[in-house]
VEXMIVEX-744123 format. One line per field, with one value per residue (C-alpha): z negated, x negated, y negated; residue in one letter; residue number from 1. Coordinates in steps of 0.5 Angstrom, whole numbers, always signed. Layout:
BEGIN
up Z|...
east X|...
north Y|...
aa A|...
i NUM|...
END
This chain:
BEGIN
up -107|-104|-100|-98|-102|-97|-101|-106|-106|-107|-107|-114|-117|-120|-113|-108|-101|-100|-93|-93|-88|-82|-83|-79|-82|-79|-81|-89|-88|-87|-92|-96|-94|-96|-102|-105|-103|-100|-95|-92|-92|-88|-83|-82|-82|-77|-73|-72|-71|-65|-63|-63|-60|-53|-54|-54|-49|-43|-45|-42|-37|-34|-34|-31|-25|-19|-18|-13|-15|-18|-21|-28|-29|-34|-39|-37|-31|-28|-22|-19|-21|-16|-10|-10|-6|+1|+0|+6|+4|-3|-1|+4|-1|-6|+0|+1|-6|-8|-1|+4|-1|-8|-13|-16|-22|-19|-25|-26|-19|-17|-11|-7|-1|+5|+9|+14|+21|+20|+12|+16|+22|+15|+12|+19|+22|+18|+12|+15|+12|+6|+5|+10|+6|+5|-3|-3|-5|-10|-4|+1|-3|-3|+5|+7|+5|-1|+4|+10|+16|+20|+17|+9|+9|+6|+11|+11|+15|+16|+18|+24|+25|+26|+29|+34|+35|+36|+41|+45|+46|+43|+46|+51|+57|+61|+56|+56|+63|+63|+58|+64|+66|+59|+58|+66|+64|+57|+60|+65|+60|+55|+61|+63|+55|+55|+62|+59|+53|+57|+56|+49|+44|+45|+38|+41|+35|+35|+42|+43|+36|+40|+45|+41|+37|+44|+47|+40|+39|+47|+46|+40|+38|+46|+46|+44|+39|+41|+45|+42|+36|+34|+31|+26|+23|+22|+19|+23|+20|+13|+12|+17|+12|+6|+9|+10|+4|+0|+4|+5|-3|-10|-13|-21|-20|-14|-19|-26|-24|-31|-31|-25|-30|-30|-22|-26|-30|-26|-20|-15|-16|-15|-9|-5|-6|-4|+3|+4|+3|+8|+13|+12|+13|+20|+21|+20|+24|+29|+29|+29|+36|+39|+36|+40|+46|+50|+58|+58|+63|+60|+62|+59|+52|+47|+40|+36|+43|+42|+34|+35|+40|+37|+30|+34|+38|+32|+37|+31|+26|+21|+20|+20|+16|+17|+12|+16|+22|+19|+16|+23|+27|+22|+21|+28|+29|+24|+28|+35|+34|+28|+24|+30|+27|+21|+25|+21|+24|+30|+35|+42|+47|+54|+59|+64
east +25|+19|+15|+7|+1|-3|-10|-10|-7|-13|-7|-3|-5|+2|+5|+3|+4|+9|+12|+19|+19|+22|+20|+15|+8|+9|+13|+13|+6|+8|+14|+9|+5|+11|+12|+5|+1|+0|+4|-4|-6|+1|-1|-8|-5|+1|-4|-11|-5|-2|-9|-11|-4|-6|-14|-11|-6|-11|-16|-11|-9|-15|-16|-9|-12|-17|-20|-25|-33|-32|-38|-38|-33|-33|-27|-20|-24|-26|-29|-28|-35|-38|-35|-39|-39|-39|-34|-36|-43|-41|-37|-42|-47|-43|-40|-48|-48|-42|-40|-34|-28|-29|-24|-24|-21|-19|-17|-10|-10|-13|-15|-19|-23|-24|-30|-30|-27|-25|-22|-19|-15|-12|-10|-8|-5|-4|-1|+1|+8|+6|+0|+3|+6|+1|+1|+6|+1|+4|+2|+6|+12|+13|+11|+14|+21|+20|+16|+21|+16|+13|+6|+8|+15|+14|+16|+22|+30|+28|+22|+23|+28|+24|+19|+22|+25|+19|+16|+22|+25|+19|+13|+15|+10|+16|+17|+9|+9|+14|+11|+4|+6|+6|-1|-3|+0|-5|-11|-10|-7|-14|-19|-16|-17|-24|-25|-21|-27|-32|-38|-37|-37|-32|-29|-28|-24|-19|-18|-17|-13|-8|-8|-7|-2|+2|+2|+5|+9|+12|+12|+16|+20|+21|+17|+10|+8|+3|+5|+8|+4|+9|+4|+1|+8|+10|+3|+2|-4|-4|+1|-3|-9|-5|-2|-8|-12|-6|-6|-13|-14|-16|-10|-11|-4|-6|-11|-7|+0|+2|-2|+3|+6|-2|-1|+5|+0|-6|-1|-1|+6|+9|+4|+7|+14|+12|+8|+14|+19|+17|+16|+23|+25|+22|+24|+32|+30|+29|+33|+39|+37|+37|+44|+46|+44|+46|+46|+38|+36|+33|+26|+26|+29|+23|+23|+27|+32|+31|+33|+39|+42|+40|+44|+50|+51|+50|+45|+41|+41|+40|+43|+38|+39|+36|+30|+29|+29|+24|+20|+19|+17|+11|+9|+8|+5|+0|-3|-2|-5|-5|-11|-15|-16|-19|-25|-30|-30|-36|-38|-42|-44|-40|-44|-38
north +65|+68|+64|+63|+58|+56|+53|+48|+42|+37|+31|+34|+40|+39|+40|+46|+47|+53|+54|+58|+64|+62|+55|+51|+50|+43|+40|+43|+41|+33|+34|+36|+30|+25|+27|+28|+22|+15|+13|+11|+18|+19|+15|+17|+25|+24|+20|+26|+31|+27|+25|+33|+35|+31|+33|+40|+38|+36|+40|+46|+43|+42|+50|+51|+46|+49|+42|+41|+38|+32|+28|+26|+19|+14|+13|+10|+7|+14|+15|+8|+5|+10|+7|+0|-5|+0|+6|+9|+10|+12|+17|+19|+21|+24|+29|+31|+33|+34|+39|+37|+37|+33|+30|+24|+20|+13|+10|+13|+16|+23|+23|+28|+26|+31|+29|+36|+37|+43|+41|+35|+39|+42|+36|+32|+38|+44|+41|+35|+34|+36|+30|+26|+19|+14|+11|+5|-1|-6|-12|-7|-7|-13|-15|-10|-11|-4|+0|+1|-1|+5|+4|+5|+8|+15|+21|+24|+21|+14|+15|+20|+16|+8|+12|+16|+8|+6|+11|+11|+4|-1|+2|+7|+6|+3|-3|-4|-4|-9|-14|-14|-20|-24|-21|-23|-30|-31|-29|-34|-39|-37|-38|-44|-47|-44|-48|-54|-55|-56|-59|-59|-53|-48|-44|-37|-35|-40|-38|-31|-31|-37|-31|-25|-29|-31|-24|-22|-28|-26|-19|-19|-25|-28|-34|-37|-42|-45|-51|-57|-56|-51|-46|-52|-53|-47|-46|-39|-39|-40|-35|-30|-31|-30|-24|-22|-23|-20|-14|-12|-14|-10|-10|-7|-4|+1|+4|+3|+3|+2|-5|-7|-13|-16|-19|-22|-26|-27|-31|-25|-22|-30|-31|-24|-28|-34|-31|-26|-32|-35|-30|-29|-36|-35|-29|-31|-37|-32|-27|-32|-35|-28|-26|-34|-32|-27|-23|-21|-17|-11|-11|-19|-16|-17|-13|-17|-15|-9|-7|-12|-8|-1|-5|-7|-1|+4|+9|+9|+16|+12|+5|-2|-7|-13|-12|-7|-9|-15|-10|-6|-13|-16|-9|-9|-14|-13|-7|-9|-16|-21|-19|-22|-29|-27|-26|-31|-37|-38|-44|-42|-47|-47|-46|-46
aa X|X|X|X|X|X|X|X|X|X|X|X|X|X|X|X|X|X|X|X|X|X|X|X|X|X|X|X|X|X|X|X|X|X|X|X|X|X|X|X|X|X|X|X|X|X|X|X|X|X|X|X|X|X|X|X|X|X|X|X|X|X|X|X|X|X|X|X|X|X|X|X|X|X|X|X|X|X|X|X|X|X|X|X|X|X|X|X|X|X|X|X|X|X|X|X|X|X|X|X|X|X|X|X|X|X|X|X|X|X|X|X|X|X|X|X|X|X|X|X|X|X|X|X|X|X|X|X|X|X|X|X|X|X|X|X|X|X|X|X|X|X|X|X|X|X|X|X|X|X|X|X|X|X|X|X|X|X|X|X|X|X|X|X|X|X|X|X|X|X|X|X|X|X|X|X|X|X|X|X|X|X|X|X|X|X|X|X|X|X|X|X|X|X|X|X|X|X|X|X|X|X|X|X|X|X|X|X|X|X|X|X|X|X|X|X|X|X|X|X|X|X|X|X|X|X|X|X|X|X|X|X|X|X|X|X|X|X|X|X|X|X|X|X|X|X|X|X|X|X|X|X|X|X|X|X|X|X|X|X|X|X|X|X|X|X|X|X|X|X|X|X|X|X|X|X|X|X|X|X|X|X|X|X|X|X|X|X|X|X|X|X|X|X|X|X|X|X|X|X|X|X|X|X|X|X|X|X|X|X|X|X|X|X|X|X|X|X|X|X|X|X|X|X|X|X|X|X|X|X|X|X|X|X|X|X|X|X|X|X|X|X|X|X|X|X|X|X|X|X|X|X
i 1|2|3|4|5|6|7|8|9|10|11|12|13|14|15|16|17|18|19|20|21|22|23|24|25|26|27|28|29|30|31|32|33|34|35|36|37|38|39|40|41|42|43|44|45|46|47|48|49|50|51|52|53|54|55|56|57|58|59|60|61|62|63|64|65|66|67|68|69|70|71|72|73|74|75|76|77|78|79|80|81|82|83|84|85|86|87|88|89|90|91|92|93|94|95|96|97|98|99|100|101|102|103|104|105|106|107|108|109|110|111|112|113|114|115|116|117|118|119|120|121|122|123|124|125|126|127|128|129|130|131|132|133|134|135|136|137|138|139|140|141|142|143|144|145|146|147|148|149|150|151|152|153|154|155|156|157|158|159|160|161|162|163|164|165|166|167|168|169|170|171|172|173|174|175|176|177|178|179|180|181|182|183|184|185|186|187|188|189|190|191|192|193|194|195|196|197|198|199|200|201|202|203|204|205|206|207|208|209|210|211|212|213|214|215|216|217|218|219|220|221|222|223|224|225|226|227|228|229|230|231|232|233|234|235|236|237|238|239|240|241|242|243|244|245|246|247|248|249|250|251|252|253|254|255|256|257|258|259|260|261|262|263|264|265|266|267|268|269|270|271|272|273|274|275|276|277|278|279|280|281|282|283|284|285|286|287|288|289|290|291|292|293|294|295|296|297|298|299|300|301|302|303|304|305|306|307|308|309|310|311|312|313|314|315|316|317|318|319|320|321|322|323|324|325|326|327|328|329|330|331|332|333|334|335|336|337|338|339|340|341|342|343|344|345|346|347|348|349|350|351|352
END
């Protein structure tokens, strides 16, 4: 049999390595390795060989990638210690020395930040379909029923089809005007409670997010609950200000996705659940007395209305399930009003 000596064999002499034309070197070179020495030395071969096979692997694959600027990261964690305390500034500063257009590693996430008009036309105009899904965050699959909300929900079908519901039935200008009347009698329900207050403190924060909350409550879900002690028994803002906290956190698996079973034992992931529980017991709660009354006029229909008329009449392109309709709602919610009581608790004096 013809064949090729490569080197001596330092192990045993007795048994030199030979590969058979045709025969791959690798895997001649590990039988060679089991039966010529120790199951140790196996081991630690087998494991500089797979080391080497992925150095190698991403060093080419860097080469093949154009990437832009990127400052020096850290290992595992990347570029995210770069960012601090202030974001905005950090990556103010790393535009000025970097140039308009810089890619940074966020953990597990490559992410390049564009910080010029004309790069930012590119993104948001030229190329929007391309770039247009926002990532889906590990608290937003949970609050937003698995991202199915105008906000979160990848482009495609069903978002055209939530977004053309939303700019033709919810918030038309005709259905704004509409609701004109529920802002007028909040505002006069708002003066008169800061009136009420006199001589002593008044608390602006609780008072304008009552306001915020009755406008949205009224506008959405039909009614406010403000009155009769509604909004503490249904413990409004316990759940807004766990909703917020839970959206508006760091969340490790949105940097290191593969580290998503953390949340599991640091309590996140369960306190998501029990906040997406009781937002959806109240929205059941609901959805139920709008589906038990009937023959509103329609400039009286609120949101809740309005997506159970498009469910039943099956108008829609795509079918809405409830989860979809419960996401729409507290999305909407989110970015028409309900971050306003998270303003930090003041007292001013009443000088009415």
């Amino acid at each position: 049999m013809s064949g090729l000596i490569c080197g001596v064999n330092t192990v045993n002499p007795l048994n030199p390595l030979r590969i058979v034309q045709g025969e791959d070197p690798l895997m001649a070179f590990l039988q060679w390795l089991k039966e010529s020495s120790s199951p140790t030395l196996l081991f630690v071969t087998i494991f500089l060989l797979v080391a080497l096979k992925f150095l190698m692997k991403g060093k080419l694959k860097n080469r093949k990638l154009n990437l832009p600027p990127s400052p020096a990261k850290l290992p595992i964690i990347g570029n995210l210690h770069q960012l601090g305390n202030m974001p905005h500034i950090s990556l103010r500063w790393l535009a000025k020395k970097y140039g308009p257009i810089i890619f940074l590693q966020l953990g597990e996430i490559p992410t390049v930040v564009i910080s010029s008009v004309r790069l930012a036309k590119e993104v948001l105009k030229t190329h929007d379909l391309v770039l247009s899904s926002r990532p889906q965050l590990f608290s937003a699959k949970h609050l937003f029923y698995g991202c199915t909300d105008i906000a979160f929900a990848p482009y495609g079908a069903y978002w055209r089809n939530i977004r053309k519901i939303c700019i033709l039935e919810l918030l038309s200008a005709k259905r704004v005007q509409w609701y004109r009347f529920v802002r007028e009698e909040e505002v006069a329900r708002l003066i008169h409670r800061i009136a009420e207050s006199y001589p002593g403190t008044t608390n602006l924060s609780k008072m304008i997010g009552l306001y915020a909350n009755d406008v949205l409550c009224r506008v959405a879900l039909g009614r406010d609950f403000s009155g009769g002690g509604e909004y503490d028994r249904h413990g409004f803002q316990k759940m807004l200000d766990d909703y917020q906290a839970l959206l508006g956190g760091f969340s490790l698996g949105d940097y290191f996705p593969s580290m998503e079973f953390v949340h599991s034992l640091t309590g996140m992931k369960s306190k998501l659940q029990h906040t997406v529980r009781r937002f959806d017991q109240f929205f059941d709660k609901v959805i139920t007395e709008h589906q038990n009354s009937e023959g509103k006029q329609e400039e009286k229909k609120d949101l809740v209305d309005v997506l159970l008329d498009i469910q039943k009449d099956g108008s829609s392109e795509m079918p809405l399930t409830m989860d979809n309709i419960k996401a729409v709602i507290l999305v909407s919610e989110h970015f028409i009003g309900l971050v306003v009581p998270s303003i930090p608790m003041f007292q001013t004096s009443n000088y009415l």
